[in-house]
C-alpha positions, 0 to 999 in steps of 0.5 A: 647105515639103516637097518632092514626095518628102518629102510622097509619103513621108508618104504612104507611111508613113501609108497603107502603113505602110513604114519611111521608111528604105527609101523611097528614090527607087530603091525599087521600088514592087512591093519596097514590096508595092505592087502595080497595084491599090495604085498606083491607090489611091496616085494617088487619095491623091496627088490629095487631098493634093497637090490636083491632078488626074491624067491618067486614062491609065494609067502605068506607075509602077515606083519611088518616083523614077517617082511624084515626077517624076509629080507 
């Protein structure tokens, strides 16, 4: 089985096309040329994929690190 960070890059590769080499958990998302309104959009795709439901509060999410402890 996959852990969090494997499976949130999966997710990154296939939806955002980015290089697994550069997806470290320090990688900051905006570096990754996501931006507010992509976060919001990778939520969505987190939700579906990992079968969960997120608080609807914002969050700030400025690195790879900050979406896994997310999850």
């Amino acid at each position: 089985m996959t852990n969090t960070y494997e499976q949130l890059c999966a997710i990154l590769v296939r939806d955002y096309k980015l290089e697994p080499a550069s997806l470290t958990l320090e990688a900051p998302l905006e570096d990754l040329g996501i931006d507010s309104l992509g976060t919001a959009e990778l939520l969505f795709n987190i939700e579906d994929e990992f079968r969960i439901t997120l608080p609807p509060e914002a969050v700030t999410l400025a690195t790879v690190g900050d979406v896994v402890a997310y999850i």
